[in-house]
C-alpha positions as CSV (number, residue, x, y, z in Angstrom):
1,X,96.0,164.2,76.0
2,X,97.5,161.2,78.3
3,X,94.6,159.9,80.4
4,X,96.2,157.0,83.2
5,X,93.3,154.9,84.1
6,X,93.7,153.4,87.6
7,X,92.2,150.4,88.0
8,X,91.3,147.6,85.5
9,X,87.7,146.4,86.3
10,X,84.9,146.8,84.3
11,X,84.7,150.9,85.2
12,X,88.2,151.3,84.0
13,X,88.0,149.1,80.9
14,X,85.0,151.3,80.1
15,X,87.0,154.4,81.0
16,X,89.8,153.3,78.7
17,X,87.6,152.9,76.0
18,X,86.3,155.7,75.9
19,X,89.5,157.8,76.4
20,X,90.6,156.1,73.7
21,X,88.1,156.7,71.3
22,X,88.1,160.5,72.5
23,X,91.8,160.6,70.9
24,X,93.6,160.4,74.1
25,X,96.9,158.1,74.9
26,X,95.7,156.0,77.4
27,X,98.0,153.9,80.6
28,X,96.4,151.3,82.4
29,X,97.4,150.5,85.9
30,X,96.4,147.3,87.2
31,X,96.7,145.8,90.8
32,X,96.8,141.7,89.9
33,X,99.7,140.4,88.2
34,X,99.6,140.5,84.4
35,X,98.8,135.9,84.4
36,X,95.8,137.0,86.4
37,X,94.6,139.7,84.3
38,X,94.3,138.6,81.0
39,X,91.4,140.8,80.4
40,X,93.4,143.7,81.1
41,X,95.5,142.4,78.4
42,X,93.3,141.8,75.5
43,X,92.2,145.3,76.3
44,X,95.7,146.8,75.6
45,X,95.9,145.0,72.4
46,X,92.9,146.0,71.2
47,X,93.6,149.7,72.5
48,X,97.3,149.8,71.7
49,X,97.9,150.9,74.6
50,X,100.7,150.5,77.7
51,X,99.5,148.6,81.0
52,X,101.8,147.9,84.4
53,X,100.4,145.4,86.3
54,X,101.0,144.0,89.8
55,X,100.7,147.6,91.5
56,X,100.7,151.0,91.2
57,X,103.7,153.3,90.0
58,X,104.9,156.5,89.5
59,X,104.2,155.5,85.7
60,X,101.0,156.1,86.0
61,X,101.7,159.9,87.2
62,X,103.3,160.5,83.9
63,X,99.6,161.7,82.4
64,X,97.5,165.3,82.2
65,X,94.1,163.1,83.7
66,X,94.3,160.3,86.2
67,X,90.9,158.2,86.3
68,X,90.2,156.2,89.2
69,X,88.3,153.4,89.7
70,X,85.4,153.1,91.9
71,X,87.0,151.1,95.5
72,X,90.0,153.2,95.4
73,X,89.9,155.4,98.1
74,X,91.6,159.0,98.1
75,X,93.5,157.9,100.9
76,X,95.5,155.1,98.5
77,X,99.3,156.3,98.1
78,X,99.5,156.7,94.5
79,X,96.8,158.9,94.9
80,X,98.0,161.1,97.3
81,X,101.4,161.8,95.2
82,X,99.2,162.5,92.3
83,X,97.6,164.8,94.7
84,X,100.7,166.2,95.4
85,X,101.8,166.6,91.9
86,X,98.3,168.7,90.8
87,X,97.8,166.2,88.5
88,X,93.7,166.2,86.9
89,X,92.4,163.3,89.2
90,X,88.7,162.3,88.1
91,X,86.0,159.4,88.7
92,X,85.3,157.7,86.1
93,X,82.0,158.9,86.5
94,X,82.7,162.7,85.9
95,X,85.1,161.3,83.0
96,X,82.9,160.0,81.2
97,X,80.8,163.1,81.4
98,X,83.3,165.3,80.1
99,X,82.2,166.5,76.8
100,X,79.0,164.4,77.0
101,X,75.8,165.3,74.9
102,X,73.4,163.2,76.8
103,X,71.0,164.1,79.7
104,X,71.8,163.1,82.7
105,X,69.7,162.3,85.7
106,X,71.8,161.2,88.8
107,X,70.6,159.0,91.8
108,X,72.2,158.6,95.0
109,X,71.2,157.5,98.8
110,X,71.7,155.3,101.2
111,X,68.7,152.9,100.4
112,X,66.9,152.7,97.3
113,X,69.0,154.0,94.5
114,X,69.2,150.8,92.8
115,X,65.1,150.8,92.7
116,X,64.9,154.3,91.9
117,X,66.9,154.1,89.1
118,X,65.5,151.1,87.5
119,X,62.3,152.7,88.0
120,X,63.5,155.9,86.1
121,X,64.7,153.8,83.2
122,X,61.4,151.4,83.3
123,X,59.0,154.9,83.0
124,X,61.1,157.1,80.9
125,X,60.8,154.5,78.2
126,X,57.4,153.7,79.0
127,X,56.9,157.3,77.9
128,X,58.9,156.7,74.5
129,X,61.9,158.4,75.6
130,X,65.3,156.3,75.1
131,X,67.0,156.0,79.1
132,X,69.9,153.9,80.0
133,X,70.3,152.9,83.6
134,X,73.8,153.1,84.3
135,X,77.1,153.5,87.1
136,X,76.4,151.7,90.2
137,X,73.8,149.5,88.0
138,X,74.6,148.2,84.6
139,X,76.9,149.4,82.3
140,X,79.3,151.8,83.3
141,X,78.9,155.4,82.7
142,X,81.9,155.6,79.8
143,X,80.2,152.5,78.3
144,X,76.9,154.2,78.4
145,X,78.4,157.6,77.1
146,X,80.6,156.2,74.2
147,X,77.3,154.2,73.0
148,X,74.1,156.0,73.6
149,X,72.8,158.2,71.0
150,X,72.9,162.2,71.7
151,X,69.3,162.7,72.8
152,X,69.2,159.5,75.7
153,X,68.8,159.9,79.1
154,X,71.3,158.5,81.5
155,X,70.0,157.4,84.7
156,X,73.1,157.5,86.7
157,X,73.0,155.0,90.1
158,X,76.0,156.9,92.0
159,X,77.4,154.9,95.2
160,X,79.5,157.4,97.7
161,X,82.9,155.6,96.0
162,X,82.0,157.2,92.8
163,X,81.0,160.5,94.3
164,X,84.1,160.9,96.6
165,X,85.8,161.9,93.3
166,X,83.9,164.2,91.8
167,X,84.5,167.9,92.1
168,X,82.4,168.8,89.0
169,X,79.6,166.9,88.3
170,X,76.5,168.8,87.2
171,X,73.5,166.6,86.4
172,X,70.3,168.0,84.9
173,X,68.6,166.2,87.9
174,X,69.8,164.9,91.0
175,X,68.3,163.0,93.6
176,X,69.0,162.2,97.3
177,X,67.2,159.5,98.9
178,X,68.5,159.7,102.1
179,X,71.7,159.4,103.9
180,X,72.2,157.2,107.3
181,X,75.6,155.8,108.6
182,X,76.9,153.9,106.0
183,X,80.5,152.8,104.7
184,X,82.4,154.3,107.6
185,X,85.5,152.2,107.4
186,X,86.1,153.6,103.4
187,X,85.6,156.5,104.2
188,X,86.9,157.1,107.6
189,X,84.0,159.2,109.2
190,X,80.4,159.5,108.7
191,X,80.9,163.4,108.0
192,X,83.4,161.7,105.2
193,X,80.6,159.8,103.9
194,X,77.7,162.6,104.0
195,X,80.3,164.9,102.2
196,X,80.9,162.5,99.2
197,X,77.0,161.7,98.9
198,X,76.4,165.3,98.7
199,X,78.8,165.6,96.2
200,X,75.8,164.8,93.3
201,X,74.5,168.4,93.5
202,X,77.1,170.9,94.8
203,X,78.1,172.0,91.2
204,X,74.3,171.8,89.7
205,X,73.3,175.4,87.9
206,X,70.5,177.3,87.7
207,X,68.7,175.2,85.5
208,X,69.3,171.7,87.4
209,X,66.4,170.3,89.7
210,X,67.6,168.8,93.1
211,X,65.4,166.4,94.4
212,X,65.9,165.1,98.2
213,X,63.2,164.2,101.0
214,X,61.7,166.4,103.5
215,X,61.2,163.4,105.3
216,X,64.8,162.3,105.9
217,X,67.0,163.7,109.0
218,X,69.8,164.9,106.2
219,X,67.0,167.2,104.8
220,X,67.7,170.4,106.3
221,X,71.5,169.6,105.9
222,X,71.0,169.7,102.4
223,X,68.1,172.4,102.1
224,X,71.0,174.6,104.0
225,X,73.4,174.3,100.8
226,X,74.5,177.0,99.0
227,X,73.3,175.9,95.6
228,X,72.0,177.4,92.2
229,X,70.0,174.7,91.6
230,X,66.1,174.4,92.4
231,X,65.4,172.6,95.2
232,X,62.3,169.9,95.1
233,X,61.1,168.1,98.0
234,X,59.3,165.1,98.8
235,X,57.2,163.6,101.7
236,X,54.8,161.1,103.3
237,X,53.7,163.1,105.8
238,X,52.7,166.9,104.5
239,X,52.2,169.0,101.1
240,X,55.1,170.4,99.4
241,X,55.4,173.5,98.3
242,X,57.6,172.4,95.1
243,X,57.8,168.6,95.1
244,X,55.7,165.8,95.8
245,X,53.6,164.0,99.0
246,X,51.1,161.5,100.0
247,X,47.3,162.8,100.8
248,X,44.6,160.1,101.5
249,X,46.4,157.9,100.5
250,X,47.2,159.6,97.0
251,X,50.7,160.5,95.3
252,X,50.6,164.1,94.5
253,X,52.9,166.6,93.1
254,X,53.3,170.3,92.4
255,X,56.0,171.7,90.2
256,X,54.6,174.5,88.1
257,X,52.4,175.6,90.9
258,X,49.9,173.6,89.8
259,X,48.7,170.5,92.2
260,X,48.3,167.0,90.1
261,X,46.9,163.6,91.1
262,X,49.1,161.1,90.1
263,X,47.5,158.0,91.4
264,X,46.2,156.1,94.8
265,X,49.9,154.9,96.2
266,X,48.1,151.1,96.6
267,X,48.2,151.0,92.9
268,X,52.3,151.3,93.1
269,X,53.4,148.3,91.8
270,X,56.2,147.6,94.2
271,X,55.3,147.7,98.3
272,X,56.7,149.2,101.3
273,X,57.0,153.1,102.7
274,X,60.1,153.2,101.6
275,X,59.3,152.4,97.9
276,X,56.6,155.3,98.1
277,X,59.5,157.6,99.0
278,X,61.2,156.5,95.6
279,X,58.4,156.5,93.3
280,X,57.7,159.9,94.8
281,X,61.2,161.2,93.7
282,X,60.7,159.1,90.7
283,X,57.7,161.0,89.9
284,X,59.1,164.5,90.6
285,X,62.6,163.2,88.1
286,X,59.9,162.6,85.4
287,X,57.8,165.7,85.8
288,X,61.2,167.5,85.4
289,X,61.7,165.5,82.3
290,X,58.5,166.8,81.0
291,X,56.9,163.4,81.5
292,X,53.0,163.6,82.1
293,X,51.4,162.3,84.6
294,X,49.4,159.3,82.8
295,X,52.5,158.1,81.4
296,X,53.7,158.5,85.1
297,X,50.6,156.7,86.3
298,X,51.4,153.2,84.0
299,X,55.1,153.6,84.9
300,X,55.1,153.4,88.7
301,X,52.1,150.8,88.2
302,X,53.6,148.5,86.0
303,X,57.1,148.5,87.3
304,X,58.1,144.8,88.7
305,X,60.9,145.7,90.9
306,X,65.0,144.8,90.6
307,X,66.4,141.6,91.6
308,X,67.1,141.1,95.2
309,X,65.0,144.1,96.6
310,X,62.0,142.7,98.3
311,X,61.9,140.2,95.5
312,X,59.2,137.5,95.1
313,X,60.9,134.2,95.2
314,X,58.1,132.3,96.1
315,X,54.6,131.1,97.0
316,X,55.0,127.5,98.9
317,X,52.8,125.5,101.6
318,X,50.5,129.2,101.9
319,X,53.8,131.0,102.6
320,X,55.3,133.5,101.1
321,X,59.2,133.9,100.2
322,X,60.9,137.5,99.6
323,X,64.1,138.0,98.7
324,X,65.7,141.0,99.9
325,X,69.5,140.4,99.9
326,X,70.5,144.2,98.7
327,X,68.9,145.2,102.6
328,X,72.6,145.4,103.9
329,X,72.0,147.5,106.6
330,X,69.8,148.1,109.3
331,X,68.1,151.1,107.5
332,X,67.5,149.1,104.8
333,X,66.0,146.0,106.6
334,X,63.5,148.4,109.0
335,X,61.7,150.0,105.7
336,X,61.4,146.1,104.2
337,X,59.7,144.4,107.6
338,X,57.1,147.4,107.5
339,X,56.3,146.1,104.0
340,X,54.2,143.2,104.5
341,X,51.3,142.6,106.6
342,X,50.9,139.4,108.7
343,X,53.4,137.5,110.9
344,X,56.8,137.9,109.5
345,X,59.6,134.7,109.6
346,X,62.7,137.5,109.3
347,X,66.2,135.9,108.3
348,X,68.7,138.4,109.7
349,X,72.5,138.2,109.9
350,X,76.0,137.9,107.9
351,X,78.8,140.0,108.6
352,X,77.9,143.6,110.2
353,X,79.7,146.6,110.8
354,X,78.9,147.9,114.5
355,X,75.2,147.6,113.2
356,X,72.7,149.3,115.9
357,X,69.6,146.5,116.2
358,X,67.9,148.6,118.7
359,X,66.5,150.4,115.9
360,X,64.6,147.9,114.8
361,X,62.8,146.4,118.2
362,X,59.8,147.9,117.5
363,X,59.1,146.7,114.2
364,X,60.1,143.1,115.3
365,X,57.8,143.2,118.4
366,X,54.9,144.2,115.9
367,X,56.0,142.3,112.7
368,X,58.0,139.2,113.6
369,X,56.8,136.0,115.1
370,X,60.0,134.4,114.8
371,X,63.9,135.6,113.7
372,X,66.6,132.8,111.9
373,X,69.7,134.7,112.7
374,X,72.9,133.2,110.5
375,X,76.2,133.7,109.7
376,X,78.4,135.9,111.8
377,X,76.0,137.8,113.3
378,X,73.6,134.8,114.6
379,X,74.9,135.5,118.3
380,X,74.8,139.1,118.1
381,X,71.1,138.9,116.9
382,X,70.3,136.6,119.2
383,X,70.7,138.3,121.9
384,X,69.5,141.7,120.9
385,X,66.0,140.0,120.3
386,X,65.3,136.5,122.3
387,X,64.0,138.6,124.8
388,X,61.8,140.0,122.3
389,X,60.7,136.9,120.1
390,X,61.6,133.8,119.5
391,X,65.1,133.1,117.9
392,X,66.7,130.7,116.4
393,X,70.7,130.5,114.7
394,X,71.7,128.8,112.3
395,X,75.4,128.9,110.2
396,X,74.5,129.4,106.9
397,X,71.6,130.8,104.6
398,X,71.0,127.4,103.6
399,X,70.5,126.1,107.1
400,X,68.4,129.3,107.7
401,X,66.6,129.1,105.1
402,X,65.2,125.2,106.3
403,X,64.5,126.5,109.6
404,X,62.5,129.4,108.4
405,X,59.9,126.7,106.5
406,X,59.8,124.3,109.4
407,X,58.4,127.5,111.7
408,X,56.6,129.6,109.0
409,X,52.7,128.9,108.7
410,X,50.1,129.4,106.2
411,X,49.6,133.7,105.5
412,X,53.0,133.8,106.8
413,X,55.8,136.0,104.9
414,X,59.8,134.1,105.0
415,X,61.5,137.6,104.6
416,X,65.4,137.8,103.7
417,X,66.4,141.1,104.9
418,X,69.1,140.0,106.4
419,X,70.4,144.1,107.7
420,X,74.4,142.6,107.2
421,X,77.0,142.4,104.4
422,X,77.2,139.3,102.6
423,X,81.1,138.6,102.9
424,X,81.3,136.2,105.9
425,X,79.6,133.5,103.4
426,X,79.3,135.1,100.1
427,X,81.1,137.4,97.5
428,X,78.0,139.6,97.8
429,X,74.4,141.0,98.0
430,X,73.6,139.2,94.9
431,X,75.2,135.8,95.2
432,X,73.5,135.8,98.4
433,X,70.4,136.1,96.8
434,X,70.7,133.9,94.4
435,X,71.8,131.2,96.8
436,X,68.3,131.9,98.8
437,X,66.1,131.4,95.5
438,X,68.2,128.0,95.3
439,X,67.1,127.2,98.9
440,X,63.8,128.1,98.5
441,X,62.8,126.4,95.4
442,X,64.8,123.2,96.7
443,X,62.1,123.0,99.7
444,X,59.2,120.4,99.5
């Protein structure tokens, strides 16, 4: 077989790999110019294998599977001819799951994925199982694949890119966090985007478990598919009748018919409503798995969080710093300042994409005593809220960052949640990050 992998990153390195271990004759097709891809090039000696570089061809074409890259989008011309021509064209998601032998549990949403599936990983090997978080976190999924042993699970973070391909894919379990407008301008449309997140379960059979929220406005979108798989829900706000919810104050779940205590949700390691919502689709993942509840119990207690997702950075002067870079929308941000009690020094801003603030007024009139806006957006914030608190802008994080310690007072919490992209100032999510841990632990 003559796989063409589209895209030289890490994912199509990966894919490569694996193709070429599987027996296939493998192409690469590489966008930068062969001087400024020499990784691409070690991998085609070590492969043996043929490479163009500086574009896409119609070389490419000449293959039974193309395999593209998360990024590229469907709308790309080499894609569309290979469109035209019928050719196989596959993620390299769904590639690497051709022919795979592992279990596979996949995670998608708007917010939270990256937590949910670190979470999964954390308690499915707390529970002596072998789990490899994966996709949109980690190592690729043909990495993970070629490398796991037979009986691991893979706990698949899938970003609407990676879905947009897929026409096929049919985890054992597969979960929907929620979906709210999000990465319009790849995909030309929110419908566009919805369709590609949904995407994760449409092919599921009778003996997959969906697992979405109740609680999100998507839910009835998705509870009206037309799937074989069994549908479990979870909620904050009522009993399931297959899935989990919050009562008293206590994460329950029902599966078999059978109602279980998990544990009191204040004993979940990692804060926020919105972190209950993905322990509670953790929890039902696990139960699906055959995980028991105490092992359950120590996971979603013990579990420290990811990097950059409301964060601890640190404890200076009797105020608290929170890193929560990943919050790159608005969404994201209003679930992280309704996770911390006391007055609230927010740093908002970066580069936005017709980003609706209004959504958040209430929870900065309740939460917020004073709002550094930076970057691009500093203006635009600014005037959404001066009316409601007091702001103040700044140019960079750095800048921001200084500001927030000179107004922040003892029991007060400096959150970074900045509800932007990073890419006015920074590459992304994480470098941003990374360069507000810098400021913070610079300040005296």
């Amino acid at each position: 077989m003559k796989v063409s992998i589209l895209g030289g990153g890490v994912s199509g390195k990966a894919a490569a790999k694996l193709a070429a271990a599987r027996g296939c004759t493998v192409f690469v097709s590489e966008r930068r110019d062969k001087s400024h891809a020499p990784d691409v090039v070690e991998l085609c000696d070590e492969l043996s294998c043929s490479a163009e570089f500086g574009g896409h061809t119609k070389s490419c074409l000449q293959c039974d599977v193309l395999v593209v890259s998360p990024g590229i989008p469907k709308t790309h011309d080499i894609v569309r001819q290979a469109a035209s021509k019928n050719l196989r064209i596959l993620s390299e998601v769904e590639y690497a799951l051709l022919d795979s032998q592992q279990t596979v549990v996949a995670v998608t949403g708007t917010n939270g994925k990256t937590t949910t599936t670190a979470l999964l990983e954390h308690s499915l090997n707390c529970a002596g199982r072998t789990a490899i978080a994966c996709g949109n976190i980690g190592e690729p999924v043909s990495s993970a694949v070629l490398h796991a042993p037979s009986d691991a699970i893979l706990v698949i973070e899938l970003s609407s890119y990676q879905l947009d391909y897929c026409t096929n894919l049919k985890p054992d379990v597969a979960i929907v966090l929620n979906i709210t407008n999000d990465h319009v301008a790849y995909h030309g449309s929110f419908e566009a985007y919805k369709r590609a997140k949904l995407n994760i379960f449409k092919w599921q059979k009778s003996q997959d478990v969906l697992i979405y929220s109740a609680d999100d406005p998507m839910s009835a979108t998705i509870a009206a598919q037309q799937i074989m798989s069994a549908k479990w829900t979870f909620s904050s706000r009522e009993p399931q009748e297959r899935g989990a919810w919050i009562h008293n104050g206590v994460l329950k779940v029902r599966v078999e018919g059978k109602e279980e205590e998990i544990m009191p949700v204040d004993s979940i390691s990692i804060p926020g409503l919105h972190n209950r919502y993905n322990s509670m689709a953790a929890a039902l993942a696990l139960r699906a798995l055959s995980v028991s509840c105490l092992h359950i119990r120590e996971a979603l207690s013990t579990f420290q969080g990811v990097e950059h997702r409301l964060e601890l950075v640190r404890k200076h002067n009797g105020v608290t710093y929170v890193n929560d870079s990943k919050a790159t929308n608005v969404n994201a941000a209003w679930y992280a300042l309704g996770s911390y009690v006391g007055d609230i020094v927010w740093l908002a801003g970066g580069q936005a994409a017709d980003n609706q603030y209004a959504d958040l007024e209430s929870a900065v009139r309740e939460r917020v005593k004073c709002i550094i806006a930076f970057g691009e957006e500093a203006e635009t914030i600014f005037n959404e809220f001066a009316s409601v608190t007091r702001v103040v802008q700044c140019e960079t994080l750095a800048e921001a960052v200084v500001a927030a310690a000179e107004v922040a007072e003892t029991g007060n919490t400096v959150l970074l949640s900045p509800a932007c992209k990073s890419f006015d100032e920074f590459n992304n999510f994480a470098e941003r990050g990374i360069a507000f841990r810098k400021a913070v632990a610079s300040l005296k």
